[in-house]
PDB file of N, CA, C and O in Angstrom:
ATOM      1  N   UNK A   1      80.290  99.268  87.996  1.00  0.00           N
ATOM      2  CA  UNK A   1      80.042 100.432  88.813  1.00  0.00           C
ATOM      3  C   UNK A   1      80.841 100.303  90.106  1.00  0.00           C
ATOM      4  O   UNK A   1      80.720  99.225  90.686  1.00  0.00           O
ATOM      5  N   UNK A   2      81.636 101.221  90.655  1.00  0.00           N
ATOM      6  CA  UNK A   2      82.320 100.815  92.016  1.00  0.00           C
ATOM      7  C   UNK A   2      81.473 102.169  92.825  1.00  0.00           C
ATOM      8  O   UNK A   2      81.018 103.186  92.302  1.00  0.00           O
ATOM      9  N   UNK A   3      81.461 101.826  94.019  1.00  0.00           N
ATOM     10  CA  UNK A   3      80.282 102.353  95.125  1.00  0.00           C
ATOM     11  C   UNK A   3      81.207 102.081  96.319  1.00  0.00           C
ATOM     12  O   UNK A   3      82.383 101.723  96.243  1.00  0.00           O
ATOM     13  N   UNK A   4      80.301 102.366  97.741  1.00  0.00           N
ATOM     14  CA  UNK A   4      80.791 102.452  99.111  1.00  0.00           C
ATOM     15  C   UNK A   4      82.017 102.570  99.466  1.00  0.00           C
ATOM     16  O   UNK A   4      82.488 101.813 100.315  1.00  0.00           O
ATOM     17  N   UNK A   5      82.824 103.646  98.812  1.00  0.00           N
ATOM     18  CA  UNK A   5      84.220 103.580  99.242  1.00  0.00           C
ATOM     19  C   UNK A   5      84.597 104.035 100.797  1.00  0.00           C
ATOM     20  O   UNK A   5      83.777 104.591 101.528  1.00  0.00           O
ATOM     21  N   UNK A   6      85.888 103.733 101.175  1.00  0.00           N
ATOM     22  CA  UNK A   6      86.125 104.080 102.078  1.00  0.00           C
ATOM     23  C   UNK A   6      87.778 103.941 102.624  1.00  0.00           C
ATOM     24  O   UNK A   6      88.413 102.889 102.550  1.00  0.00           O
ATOM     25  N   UNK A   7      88.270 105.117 103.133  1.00  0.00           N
ATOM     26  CA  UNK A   7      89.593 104.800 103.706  1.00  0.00           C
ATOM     27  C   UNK A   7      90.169 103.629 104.403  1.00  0.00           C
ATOM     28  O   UNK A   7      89.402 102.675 104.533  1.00  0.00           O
ATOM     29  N   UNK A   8      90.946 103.550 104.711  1.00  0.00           N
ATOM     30  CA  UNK A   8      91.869 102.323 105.676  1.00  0.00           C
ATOM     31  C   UNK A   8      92.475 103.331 106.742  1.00  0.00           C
ATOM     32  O   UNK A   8      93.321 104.117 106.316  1.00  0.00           O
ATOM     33  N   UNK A   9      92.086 103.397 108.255  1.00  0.00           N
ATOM     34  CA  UNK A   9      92.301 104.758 109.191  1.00  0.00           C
ATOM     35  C   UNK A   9      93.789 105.041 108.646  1.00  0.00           C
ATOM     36  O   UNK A   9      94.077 106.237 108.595  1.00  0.00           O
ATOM     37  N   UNK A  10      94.670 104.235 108.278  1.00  0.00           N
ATOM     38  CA  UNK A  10      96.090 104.992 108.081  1.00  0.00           C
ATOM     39  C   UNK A  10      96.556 105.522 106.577  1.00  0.00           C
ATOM     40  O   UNK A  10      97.657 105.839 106.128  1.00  0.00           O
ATOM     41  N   UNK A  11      94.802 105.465 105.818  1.00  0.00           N
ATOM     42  CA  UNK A  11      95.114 106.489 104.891  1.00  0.00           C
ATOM     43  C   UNK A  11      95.679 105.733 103.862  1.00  0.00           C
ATOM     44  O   UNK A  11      95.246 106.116 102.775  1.00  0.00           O
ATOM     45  N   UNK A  12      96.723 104.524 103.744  1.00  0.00           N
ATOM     46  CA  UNK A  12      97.200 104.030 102.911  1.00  0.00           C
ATOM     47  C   UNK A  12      96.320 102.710 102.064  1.00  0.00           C
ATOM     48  O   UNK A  12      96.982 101.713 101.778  1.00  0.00           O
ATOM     49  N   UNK A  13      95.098 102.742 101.754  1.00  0.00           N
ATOM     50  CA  UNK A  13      94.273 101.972 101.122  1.00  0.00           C
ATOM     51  C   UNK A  13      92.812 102.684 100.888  1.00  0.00           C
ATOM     52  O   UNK A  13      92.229 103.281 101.793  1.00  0.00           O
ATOM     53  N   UNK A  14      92.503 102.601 100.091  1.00  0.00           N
ATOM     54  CA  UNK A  14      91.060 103.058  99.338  1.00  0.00           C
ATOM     55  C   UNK A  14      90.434 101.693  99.056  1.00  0.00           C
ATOM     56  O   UNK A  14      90.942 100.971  98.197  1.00  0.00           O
ATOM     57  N   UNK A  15      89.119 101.224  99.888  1.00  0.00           N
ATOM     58  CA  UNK A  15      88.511  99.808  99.736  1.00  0.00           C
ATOM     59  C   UNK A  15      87.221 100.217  98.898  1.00  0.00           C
ATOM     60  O   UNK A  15      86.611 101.235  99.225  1.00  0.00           O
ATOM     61  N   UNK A  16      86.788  99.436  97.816  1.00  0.00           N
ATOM     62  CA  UNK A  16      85.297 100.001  97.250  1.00  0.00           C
ATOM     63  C   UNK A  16      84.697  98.660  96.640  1.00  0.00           C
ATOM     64  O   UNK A  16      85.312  97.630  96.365  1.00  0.00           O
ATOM     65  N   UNK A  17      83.733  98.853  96.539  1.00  0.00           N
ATOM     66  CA  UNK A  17      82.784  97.671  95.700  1.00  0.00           C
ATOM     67  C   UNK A  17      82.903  97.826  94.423  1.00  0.00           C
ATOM     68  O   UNK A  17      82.899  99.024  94.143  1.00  0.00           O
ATOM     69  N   UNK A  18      82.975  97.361  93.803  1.00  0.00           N
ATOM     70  CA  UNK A  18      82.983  97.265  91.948  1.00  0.00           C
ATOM     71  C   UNK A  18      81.907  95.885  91.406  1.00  0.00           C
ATOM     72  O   UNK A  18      81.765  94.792  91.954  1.00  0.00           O
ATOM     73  N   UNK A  19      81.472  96.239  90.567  1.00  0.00           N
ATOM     74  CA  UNK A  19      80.178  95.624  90.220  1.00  0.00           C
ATOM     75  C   UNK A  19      80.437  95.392  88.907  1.00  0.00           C
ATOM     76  O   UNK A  19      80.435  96.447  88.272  1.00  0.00           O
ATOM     77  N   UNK A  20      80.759  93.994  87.948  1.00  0.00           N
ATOM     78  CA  UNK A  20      80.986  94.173  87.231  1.00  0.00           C
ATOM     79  C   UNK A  20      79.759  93.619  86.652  1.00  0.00           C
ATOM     80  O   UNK A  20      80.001  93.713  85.449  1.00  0.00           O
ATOM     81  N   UNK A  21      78.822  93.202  86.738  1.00  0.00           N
ATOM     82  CA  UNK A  21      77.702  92.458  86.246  1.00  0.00           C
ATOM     83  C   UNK A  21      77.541  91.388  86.786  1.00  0.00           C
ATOM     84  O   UNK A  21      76.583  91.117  87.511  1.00  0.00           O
ATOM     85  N   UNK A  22      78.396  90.697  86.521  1.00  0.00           N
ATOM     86  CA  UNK A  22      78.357  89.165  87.091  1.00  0.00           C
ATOM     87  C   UNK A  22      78.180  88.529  88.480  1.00  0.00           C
ATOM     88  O   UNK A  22      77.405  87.627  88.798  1.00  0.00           O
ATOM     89  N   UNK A  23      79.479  89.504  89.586  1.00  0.00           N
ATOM     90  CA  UNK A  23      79.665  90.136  90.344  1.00  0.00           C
ATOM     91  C   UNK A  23      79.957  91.149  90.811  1.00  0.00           C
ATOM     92  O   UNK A  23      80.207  92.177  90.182  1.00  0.00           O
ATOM     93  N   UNK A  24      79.972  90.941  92.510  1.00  0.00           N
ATOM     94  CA  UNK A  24      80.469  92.481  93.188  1.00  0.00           C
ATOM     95  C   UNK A  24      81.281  91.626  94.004  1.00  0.00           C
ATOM     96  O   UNK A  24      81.014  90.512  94.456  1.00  0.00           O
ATOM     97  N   UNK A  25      82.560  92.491  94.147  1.00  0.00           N
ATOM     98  CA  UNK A  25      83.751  92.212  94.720  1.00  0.00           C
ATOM     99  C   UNK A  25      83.908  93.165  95.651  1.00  0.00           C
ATOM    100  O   UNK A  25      83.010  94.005  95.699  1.00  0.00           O
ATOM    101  N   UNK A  26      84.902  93.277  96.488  1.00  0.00           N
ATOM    102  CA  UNK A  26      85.657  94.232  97.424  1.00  0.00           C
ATOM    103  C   UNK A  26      87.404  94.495  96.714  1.00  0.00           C
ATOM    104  O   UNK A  26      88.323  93.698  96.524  1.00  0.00           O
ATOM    105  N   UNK A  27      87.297  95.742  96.510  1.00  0.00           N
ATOM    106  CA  UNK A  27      88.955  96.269  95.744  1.00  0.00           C
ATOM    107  C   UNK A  27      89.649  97.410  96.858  1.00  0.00           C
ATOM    108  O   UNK A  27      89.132  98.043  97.779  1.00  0.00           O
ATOM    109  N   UNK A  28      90.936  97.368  96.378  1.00  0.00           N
ATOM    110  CA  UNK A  28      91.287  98.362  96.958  1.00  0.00           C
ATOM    111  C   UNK A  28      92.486  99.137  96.516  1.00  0.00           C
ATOM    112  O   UNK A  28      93.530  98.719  96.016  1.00  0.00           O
ATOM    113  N   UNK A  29      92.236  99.956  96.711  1.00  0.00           N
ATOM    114  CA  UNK A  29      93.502 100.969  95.419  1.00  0.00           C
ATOM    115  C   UNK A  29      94.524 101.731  96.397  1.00  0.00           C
ATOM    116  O   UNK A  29      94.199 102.606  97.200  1.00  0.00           O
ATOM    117  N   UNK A  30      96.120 101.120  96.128  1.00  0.00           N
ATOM    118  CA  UNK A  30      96.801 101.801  97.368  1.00  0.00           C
ATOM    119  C   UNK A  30      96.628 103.444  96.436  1.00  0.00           C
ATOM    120  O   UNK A  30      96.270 103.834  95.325  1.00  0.00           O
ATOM    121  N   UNK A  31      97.362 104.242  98.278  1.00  0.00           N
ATOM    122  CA  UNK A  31      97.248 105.609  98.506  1.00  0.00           C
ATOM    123  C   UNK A  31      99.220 105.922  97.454  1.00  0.00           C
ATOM    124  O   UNK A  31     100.291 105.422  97.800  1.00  0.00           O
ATOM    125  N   UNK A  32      98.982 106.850  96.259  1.00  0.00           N
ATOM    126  CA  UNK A  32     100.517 106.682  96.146  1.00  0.00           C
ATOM    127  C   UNK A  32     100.938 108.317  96.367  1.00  0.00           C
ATOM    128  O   UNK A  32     100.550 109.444  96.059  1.00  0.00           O
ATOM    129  N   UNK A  33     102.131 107.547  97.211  1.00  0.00           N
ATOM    130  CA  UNK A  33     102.952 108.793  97.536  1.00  0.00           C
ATOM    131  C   UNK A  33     104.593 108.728  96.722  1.00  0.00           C
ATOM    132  O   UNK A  33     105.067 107.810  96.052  1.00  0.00           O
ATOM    133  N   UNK A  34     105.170 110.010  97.067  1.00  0.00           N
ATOM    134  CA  UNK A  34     106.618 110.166  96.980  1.00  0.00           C
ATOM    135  C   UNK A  34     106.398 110.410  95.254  1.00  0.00           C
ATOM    136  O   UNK A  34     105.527 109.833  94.603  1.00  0.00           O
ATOM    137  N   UNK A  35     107.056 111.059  94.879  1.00  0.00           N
ATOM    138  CA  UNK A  35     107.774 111.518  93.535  1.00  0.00           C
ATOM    139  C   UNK A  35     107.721 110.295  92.748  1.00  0.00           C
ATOM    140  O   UNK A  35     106.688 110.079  92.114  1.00  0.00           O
ATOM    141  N   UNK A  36     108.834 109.330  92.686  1.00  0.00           N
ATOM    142  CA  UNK A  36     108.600 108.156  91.845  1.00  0.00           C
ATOM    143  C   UNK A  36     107.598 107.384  91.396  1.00  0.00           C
ATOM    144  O   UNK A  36     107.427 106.963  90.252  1.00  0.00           O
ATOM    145  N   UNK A  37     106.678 107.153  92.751  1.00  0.00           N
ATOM    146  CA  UNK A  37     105.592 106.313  91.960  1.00  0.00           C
ATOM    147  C   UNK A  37     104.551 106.515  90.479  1.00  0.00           C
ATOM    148  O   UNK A  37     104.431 107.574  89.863  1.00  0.00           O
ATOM    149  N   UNK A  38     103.962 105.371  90.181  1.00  0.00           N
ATOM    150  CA  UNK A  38     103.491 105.301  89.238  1.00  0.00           C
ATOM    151  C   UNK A  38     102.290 106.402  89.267  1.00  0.00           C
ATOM    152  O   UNK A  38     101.726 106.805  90.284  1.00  0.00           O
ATOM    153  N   UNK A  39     101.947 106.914  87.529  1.00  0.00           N
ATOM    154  CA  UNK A  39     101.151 107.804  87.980  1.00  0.00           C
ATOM    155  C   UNK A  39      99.576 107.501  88.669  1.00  0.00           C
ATOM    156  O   UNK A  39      99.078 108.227  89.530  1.00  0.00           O
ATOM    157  N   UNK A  40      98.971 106.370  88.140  1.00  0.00           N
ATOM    158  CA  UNK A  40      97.941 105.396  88.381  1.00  0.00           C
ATOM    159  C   UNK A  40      98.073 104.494  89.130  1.00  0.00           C
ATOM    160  O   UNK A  40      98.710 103.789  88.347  1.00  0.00           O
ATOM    161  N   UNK A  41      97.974 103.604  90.453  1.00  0.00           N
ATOM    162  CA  UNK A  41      98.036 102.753  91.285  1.00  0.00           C
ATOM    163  C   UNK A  41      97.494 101.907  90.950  1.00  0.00           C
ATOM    164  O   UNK A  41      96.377 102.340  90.668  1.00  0.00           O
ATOM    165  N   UNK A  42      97.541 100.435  90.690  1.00  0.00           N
ATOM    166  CA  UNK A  42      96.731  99.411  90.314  1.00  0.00           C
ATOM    167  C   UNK A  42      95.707  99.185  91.393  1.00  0.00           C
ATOM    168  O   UNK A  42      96.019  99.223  92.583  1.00  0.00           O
ATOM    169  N   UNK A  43      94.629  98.978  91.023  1.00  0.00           N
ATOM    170  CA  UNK A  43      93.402  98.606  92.353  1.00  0.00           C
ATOM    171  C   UNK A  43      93.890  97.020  92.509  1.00  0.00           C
ATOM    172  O   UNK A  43      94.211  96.388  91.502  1.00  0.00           O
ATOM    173  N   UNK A  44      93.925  96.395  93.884  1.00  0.00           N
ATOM    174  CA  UNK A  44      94.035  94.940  93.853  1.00  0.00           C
ATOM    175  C   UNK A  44      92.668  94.623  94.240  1.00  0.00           C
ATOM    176  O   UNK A  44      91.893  95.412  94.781  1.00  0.00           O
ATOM    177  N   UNK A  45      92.370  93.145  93.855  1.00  0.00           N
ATOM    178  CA  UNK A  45      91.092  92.511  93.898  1.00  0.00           C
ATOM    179  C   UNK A  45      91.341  91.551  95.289  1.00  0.00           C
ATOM    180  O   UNK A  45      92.128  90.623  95.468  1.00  0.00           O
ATOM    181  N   UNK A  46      89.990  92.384  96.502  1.00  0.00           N
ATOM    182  CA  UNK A  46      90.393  91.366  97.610  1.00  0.00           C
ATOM    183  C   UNK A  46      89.713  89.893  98.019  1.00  0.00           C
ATOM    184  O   UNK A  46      90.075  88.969  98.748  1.00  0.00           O
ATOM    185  N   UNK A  47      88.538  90.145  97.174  1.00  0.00           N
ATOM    186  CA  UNK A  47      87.616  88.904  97.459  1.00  0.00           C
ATOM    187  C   UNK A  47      87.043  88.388  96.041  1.00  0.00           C
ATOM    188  O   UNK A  47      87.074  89.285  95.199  1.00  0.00           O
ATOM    189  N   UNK A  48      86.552  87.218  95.594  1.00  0.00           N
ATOM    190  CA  UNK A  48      85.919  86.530  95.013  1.00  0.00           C
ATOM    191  C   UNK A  48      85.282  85.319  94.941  1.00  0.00           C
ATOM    192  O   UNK A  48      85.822  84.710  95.865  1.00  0.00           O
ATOM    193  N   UNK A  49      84.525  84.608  94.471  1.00  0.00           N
ATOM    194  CA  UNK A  49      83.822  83.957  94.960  1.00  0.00           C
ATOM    195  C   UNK A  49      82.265  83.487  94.674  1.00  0.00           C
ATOM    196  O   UNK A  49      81.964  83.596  93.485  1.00  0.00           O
ATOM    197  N   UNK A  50      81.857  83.291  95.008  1.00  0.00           N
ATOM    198  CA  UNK A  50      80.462  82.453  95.188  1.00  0.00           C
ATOM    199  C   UNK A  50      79.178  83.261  95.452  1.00  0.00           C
ATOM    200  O   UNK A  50      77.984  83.252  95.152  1.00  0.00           O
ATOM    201  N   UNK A  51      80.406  84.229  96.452  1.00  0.00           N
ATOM    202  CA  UNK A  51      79.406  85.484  97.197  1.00  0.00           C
ATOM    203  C   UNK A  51      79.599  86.572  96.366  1.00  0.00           C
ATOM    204  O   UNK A  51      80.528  86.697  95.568  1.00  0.00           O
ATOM    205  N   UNK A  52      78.429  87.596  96.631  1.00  0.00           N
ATOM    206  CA  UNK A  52      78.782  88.820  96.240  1.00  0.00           C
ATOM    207  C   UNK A  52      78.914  89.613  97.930  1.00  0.00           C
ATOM    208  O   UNK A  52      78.297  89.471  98.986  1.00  0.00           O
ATOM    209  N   UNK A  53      80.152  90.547  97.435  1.00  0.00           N
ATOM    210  CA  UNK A  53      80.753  91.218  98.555  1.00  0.00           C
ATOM    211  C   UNK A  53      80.230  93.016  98.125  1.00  0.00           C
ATOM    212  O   UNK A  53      80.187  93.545  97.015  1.00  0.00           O
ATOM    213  N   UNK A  54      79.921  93.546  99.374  1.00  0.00           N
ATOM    214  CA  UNK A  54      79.709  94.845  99.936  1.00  0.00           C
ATOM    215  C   UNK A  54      80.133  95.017 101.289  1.00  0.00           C
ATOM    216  O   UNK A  54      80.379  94.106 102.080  1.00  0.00           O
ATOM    217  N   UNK A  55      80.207  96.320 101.516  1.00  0.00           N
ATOM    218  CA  UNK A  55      80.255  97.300 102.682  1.00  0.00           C
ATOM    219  C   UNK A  55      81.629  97.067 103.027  1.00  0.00           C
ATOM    220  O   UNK A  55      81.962  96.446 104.036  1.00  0.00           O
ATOM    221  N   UNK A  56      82.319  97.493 102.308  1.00  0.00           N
ATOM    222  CA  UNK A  56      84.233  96.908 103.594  1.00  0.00           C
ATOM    223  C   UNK A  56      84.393  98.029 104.271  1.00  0.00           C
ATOM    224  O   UNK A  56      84.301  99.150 103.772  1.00  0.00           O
ATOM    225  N   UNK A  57      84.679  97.744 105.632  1.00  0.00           N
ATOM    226  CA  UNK A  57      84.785  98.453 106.796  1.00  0.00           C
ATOM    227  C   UNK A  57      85.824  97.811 107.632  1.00  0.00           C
ATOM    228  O   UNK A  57      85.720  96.717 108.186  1.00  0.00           O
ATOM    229  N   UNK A  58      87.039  98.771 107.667  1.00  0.00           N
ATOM    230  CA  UNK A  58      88.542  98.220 108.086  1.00  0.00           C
ATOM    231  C   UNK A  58      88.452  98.044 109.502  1.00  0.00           C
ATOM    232  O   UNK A  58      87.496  98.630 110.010  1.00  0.00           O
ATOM    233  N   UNK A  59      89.038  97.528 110.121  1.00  0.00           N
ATOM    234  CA  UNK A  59      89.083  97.799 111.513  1.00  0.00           C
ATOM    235  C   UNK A  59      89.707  98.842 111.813  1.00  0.00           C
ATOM    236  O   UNK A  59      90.400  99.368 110.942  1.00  0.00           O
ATOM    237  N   UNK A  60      89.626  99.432 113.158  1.00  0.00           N
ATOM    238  CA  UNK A  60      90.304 100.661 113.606  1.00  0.00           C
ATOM    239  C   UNK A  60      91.429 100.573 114.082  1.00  0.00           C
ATOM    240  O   UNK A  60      91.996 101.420 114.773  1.00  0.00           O
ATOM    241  N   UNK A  61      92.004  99.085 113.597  1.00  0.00           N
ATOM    242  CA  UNK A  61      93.750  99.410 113.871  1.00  0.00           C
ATOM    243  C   UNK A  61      93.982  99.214 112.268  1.00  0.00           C
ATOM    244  O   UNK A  61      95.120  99.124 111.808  1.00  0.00           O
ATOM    245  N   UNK A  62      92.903  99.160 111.521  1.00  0.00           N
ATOM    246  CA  UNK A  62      93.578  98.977 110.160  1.00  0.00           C
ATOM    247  C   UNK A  62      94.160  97.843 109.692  1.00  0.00           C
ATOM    248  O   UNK A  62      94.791  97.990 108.645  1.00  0.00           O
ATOM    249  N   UNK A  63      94.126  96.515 110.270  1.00  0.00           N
ATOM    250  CA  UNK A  63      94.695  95.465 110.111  1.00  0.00           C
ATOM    251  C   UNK A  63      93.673  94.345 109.887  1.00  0.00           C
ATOM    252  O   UNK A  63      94.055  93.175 109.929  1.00  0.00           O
ATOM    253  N   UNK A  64      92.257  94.684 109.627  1.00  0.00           N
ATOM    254  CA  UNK A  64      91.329  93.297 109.345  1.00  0.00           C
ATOM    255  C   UNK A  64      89.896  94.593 108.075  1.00  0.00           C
ATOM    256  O   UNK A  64      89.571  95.780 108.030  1.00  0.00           O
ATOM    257  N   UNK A  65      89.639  93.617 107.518  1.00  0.00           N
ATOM    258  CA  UNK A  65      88.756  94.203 106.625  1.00  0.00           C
ATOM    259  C   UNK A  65      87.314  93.200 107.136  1.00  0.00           C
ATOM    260  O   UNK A  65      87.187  91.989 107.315  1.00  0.00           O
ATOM    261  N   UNK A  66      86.245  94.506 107.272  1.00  0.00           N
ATOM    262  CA  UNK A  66      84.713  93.276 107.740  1.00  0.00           C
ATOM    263  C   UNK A  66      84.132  93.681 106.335  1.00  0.00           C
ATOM    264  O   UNK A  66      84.188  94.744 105.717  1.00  0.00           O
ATOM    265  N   UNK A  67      83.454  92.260 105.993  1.00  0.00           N
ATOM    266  CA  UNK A  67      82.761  92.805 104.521  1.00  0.00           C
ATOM    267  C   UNK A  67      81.423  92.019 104.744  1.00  0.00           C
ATOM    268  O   UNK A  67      81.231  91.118 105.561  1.00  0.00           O
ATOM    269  N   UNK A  68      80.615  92.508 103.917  1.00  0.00           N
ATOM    270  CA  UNK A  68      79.167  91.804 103.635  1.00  0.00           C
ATOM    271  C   UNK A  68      79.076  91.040 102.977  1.00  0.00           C
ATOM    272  O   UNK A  68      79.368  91.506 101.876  1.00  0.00           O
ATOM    273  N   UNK A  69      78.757  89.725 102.865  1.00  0.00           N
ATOM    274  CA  UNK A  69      78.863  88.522 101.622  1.00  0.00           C
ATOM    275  C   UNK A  69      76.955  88.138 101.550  1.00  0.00           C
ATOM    276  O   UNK A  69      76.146  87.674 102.352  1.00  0.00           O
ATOM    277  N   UNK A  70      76.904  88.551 100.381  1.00  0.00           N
ATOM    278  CA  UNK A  70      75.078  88.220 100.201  1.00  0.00           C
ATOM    279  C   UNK A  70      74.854  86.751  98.646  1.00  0.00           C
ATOM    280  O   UNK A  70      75.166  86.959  97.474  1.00  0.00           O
ATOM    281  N   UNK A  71      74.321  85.565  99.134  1.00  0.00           N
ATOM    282  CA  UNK A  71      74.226  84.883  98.179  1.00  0.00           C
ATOM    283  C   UNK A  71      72.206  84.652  97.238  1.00  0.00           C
ATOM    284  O   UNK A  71      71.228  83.980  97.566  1.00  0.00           O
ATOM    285  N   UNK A  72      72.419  85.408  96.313  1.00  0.00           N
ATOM    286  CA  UNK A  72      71.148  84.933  95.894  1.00  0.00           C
ATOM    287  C   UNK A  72      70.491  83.628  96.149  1.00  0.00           C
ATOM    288  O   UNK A  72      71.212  82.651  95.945  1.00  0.00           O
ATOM    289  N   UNK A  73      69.100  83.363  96.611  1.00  0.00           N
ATOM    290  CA  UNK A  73      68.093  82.178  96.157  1.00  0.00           C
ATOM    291  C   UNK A  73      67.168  82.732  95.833  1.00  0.00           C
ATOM    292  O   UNK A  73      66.663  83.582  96.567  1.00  0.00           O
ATOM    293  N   UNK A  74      66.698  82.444  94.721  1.00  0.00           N
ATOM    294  CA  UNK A  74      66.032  82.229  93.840  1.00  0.00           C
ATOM    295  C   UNK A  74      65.113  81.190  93.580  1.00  0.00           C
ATOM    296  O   UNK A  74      64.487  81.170  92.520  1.00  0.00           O
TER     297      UNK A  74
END
């Protein structure tokens, strides 16, 4: 399931949670422009890990990503 999306202020990144069962990650799917590009943009995978990741929230120069890292105990 991918959830909480959100821009990058300069428009050129789409950040979202994706949930694949196992985990939840932070992705992000560039913005494609111009005639040539591909018709589908590959999403890249930004975090993995130990943690499960939510909420990415870019900074407002667009140059740092803040994310939520939550570890189950059980």
């Amino acid at each position: 399931a991918d959830y909480n999306g959100q821009w990058t202020p300069n428009g050129a990144y789409y950040l979202f949670t994706h949930a694949d069962g196992a985990a939840t990650n932070i992705w992000a799917l560039p913005e494609r422009h111009g005639f040539f590009r591909k018709a589908s943009p590959t999403p890249v995978q930004l975090t993995t890990g130990p943690l499960n990741y939510d909420h990415a929230l870019p900074s407002q120069d667009g140059r740092k990503i803040f994310v939520t890292g939550l570890q189950s105990r059980s």
